[in-house]
DOLOPA-675668 format. One record per residue: residue number from 0; x, y, z of N, C-alpha, C in turn. Coordinates in steps of 0.1 Angstrom, whole numbers, plus 5000, padded with zeros to 4 digits. Layout:
% DOLOPA-675668
ATOM:seq:n_east:n_north:n_up:ca_east:ca_north:ca_up:c_east:c_north:c_up
ATOM:NUM:X:Y:Z:X:Y:Z:X:Y:Z
...
% end
This chain:
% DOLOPA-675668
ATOM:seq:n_east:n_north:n_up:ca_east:ca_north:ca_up:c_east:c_north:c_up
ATOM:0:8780:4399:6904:8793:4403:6900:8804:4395:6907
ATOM:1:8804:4397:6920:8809:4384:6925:8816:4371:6919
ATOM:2:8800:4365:6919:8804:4349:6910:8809:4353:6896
ATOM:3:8811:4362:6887:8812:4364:6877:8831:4363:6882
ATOM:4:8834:4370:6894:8849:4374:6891:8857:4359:6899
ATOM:5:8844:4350:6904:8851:4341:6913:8857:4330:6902
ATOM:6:8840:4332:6891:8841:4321:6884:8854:4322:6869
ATOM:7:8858:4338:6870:8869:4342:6861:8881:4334:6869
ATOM:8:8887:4336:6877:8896:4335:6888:8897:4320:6887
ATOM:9:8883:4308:6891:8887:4297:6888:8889:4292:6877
ATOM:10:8887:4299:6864:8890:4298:6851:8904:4297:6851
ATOM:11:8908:4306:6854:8920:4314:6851:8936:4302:6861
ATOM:12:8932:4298:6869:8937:4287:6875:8941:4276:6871
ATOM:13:8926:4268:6867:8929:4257:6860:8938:4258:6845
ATOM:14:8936:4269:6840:8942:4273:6826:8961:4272:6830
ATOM:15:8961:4283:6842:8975:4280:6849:8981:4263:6851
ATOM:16:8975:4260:6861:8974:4245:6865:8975:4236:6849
ATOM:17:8967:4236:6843:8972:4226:6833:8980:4231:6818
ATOM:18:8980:4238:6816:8995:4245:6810:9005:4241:6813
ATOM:19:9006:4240:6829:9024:4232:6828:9019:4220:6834
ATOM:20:9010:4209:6830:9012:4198:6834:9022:4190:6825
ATOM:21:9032:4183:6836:9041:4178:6832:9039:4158:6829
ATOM:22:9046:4151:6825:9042:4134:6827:9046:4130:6842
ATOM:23:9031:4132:6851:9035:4123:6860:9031:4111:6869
ATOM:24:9034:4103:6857:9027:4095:6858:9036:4087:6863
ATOM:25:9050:4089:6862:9062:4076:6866:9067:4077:6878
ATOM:26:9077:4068:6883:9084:4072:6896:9099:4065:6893
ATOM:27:9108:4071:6901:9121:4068:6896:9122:4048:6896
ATOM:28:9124:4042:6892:9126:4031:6889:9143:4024:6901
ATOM:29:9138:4014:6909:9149:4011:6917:9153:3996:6914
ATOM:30:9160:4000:6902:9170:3992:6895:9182:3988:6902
ATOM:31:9189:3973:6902:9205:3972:6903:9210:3975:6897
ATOM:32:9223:3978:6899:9233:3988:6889:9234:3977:6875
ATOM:33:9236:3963:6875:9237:3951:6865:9223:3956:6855
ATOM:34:9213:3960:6860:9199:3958:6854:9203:3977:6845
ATOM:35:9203:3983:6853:9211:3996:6848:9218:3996:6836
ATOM:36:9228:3990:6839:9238:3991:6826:9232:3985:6816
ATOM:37:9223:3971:6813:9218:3966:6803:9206:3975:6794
ATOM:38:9199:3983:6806:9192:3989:6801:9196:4007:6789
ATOM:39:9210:4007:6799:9220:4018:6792:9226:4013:6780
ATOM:40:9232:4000:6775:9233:3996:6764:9228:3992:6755
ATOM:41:9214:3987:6760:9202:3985:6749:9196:4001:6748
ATOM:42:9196:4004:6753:9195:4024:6748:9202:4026:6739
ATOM:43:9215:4025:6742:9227:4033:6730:9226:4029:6715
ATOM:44:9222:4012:6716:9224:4003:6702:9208:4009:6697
ATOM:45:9197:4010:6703:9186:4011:6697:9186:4026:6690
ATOM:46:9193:4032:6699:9195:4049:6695:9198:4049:6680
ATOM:47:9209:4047:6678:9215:4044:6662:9207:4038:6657
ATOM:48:9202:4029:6654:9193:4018:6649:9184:4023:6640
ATOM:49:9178:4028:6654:9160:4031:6655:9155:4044:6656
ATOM:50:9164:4053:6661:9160:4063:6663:9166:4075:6653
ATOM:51:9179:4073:6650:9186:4083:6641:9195:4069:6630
ATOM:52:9186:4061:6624:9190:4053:6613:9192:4061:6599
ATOM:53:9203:4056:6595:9207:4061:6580:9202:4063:6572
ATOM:54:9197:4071:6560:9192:4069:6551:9201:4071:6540
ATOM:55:9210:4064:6540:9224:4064:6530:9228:4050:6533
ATOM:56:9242:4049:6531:9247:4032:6530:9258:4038:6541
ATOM:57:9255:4046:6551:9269:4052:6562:9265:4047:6574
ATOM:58:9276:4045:6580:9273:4044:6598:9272:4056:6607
ATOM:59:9259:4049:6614:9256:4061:6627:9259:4054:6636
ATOM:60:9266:4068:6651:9272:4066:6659:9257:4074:6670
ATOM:61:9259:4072:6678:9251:4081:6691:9254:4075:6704
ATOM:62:9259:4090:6715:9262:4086:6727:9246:4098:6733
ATOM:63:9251:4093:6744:9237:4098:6752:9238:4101:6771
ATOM:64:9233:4111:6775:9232:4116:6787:9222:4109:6792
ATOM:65:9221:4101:6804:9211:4093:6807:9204:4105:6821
ATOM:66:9191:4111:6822:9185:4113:6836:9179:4102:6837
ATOM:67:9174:4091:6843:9174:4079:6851:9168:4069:6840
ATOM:68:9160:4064:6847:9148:4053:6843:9139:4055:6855
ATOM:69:9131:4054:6851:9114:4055:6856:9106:4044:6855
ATOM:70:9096:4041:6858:9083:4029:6857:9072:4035:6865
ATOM:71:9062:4029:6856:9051:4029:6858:9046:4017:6861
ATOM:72:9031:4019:6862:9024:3996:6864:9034:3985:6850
ATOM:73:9028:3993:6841:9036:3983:6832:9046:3984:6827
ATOM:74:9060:3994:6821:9066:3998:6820:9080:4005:6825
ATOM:75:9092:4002:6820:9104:4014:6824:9103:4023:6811
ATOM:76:9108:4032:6815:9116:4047:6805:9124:4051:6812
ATOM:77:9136:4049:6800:9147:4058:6800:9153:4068:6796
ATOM:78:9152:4080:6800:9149:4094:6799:9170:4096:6794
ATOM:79:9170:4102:6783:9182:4104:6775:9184:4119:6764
ATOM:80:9187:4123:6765:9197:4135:6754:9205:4128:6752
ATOM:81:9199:4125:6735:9208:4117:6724:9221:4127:6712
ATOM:82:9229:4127:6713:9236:4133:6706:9239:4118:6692
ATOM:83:9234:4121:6682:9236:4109:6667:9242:4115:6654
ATOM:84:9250:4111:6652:9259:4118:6640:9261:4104:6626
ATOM:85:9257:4113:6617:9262:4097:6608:9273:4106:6599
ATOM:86:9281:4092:6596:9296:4095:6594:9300:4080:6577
ATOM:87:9309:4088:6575:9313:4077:6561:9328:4078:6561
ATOM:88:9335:4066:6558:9350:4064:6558:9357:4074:6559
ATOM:89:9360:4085:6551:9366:4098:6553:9361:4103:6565
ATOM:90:9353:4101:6575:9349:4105:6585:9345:4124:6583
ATOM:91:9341:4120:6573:9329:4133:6572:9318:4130:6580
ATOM:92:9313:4143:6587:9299:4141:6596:9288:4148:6585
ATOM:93:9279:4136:6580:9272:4140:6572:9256:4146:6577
ATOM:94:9254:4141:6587:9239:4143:6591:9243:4145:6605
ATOM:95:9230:4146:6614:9229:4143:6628:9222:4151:6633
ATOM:96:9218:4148:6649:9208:4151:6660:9210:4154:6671
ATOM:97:9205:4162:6677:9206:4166:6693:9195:4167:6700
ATOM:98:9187:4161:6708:9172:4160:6713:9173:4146:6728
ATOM:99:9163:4151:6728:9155:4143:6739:9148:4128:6737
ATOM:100:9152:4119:6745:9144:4107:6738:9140:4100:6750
ATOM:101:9125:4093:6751:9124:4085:6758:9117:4071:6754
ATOM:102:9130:4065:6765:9129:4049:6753:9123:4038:6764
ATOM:103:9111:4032:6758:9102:4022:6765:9106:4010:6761
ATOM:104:9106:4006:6777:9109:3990:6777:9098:3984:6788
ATOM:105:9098:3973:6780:9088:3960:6792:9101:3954:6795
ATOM:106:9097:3949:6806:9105:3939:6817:9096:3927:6821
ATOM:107:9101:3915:6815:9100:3904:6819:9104:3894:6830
ATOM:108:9102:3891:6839:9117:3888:6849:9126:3893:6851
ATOM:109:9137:3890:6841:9147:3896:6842:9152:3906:6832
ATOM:110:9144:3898:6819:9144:3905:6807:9141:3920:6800
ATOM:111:9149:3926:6796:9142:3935:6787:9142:3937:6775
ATOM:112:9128:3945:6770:9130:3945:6755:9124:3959:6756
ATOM:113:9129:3964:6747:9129:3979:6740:9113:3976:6733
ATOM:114:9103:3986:6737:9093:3985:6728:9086:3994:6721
ATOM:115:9093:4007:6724:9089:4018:6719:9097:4030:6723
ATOM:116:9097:4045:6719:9103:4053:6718:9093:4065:6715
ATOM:117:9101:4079:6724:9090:4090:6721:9104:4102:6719
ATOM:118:9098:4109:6708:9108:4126:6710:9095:4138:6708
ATOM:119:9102:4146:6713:9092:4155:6707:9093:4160:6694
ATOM:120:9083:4164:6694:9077:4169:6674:9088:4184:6679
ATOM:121:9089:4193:6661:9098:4204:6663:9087:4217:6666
ATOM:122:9090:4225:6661:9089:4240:6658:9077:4241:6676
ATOM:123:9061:4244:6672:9052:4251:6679:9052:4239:6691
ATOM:124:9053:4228:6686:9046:4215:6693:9058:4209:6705
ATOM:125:9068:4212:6703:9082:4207:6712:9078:4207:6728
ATOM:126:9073:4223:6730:9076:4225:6743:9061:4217:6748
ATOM:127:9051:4213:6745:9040:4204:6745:9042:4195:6745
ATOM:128:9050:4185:6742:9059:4175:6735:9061:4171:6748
ATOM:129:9072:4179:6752:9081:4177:6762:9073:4174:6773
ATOM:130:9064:4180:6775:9058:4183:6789:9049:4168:6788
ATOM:131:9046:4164:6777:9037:4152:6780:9045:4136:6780
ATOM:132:9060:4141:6773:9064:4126:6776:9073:4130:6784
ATOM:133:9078:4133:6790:9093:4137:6805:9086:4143:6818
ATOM:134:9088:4137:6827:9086:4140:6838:9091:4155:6842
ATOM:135:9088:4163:6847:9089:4178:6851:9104:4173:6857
ATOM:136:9108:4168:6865:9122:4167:6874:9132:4162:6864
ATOM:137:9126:4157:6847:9137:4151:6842:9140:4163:6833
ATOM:138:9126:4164:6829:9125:4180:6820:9138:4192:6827
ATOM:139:9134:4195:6836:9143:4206:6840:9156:4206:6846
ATOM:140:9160:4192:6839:9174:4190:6840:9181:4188:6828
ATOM:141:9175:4194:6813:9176:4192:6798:9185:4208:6796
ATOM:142:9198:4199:6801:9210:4211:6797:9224:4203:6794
ATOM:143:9222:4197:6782:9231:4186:6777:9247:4193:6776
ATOM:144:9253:4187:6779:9268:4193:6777:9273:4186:6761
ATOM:145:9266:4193:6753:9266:4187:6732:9277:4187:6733
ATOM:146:9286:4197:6735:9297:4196:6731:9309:4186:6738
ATOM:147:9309:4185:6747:9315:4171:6752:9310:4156:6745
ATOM:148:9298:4159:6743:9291:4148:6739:9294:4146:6722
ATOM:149:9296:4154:6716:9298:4155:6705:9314:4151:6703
ATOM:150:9327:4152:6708:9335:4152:6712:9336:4138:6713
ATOM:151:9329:4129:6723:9329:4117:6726:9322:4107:6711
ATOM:152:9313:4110:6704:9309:4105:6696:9322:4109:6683
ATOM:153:9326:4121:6681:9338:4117:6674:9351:4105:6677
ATOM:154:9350:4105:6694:9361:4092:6694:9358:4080:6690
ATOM:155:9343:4081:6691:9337:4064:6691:9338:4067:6671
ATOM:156:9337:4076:6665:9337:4071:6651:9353:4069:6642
ATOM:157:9363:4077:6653:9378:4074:6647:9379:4061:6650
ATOM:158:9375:4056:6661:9379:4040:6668:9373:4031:6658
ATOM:159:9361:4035:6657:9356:4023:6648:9365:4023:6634
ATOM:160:9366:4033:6627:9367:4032:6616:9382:4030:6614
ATOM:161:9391:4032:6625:9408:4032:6625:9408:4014:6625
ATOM:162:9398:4008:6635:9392:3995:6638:9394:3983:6625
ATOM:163:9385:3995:6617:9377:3988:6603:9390:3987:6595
ATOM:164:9396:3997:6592:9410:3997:6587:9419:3990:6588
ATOM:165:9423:3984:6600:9429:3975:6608:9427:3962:6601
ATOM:166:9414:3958:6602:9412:3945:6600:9412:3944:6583
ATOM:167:9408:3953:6574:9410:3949:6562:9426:3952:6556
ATOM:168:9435:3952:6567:9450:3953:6562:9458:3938:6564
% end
């Protein structure tokens, strides 16, 4: 009876224990602020791009909350809440997104190139999701201020488009 309740008990642990295993596989990445910023602007452009691309003939905009960059042996990630809105001359907000993204880069010397990208899936699978691509300390810092953020992506779409205006006058 014993082993029966010891061997429940170590069941019942491990079940605890890996339930919330989080990705820890990375460590914060000790980047120059120069190497930083490149890797924050190759974020931003790939975001629109590649991640919340149009499926119409309209422009997407997306700003984004950076918690750091990380690496591993081969690899950085850059851990982001993307706020992406796509917009058309009248500056109607036709589509958009609010989520979590983490965006994989190799580093060459000096170089980087974007080479992949992870979000999590929706409904049952998210909070699973989460836990396998974000590090637990980035995870529980996923409290995006949208609405500032949304705010700031409407500037960036009056500018562009007051921009665009400009030049065809």
């Amino acid at each position: 009876m014993l082993v029966r309740i010891l061997l429940f008990l170590l069941f019942t642990l491990l079940l605890v224990a890996c339930g919330d295993e989080y990705n820890n596989r990375v460590d914060q990445a000790d980047l120059p602020e120069p190497d930083r910023e490149i890797i924050e602007g190759l974020t931003t452009e790939y975001l629109a791009e590649e991640v919340a691309s149009s499926s119409f003939d309209h422009k997407v905009f997306c700003t984004d909350h950076s918690y750091g960059v990380f690496e591993d042996d081969e690899d950085l990630y850059h851990y982001v809440w993307s706020v992406c809105g796509e917009y058309n001359q009248d500056l109607e907000h036709l589509s958009g997104a609010s989520l979590p993204v983490a965006i994989i880069f190799n580093r060459v010397d000096q170089d980087y190139r974007i080479v992949d990208h992870r979000i999590p899936r929706d409904g049952s699978y998210n909070q699973d999701d989460i836990k396998e691509i974000f590090p637990k300390e980035v995870a529980e810092q996923f409290r995006p201020d949208v609405e500032r953020m949304t705010e700031e992506l409407e500037r960036q779409v009056e500018a562009y488009f007051e921009s665009d205006k400009e030049e065809k006058s």
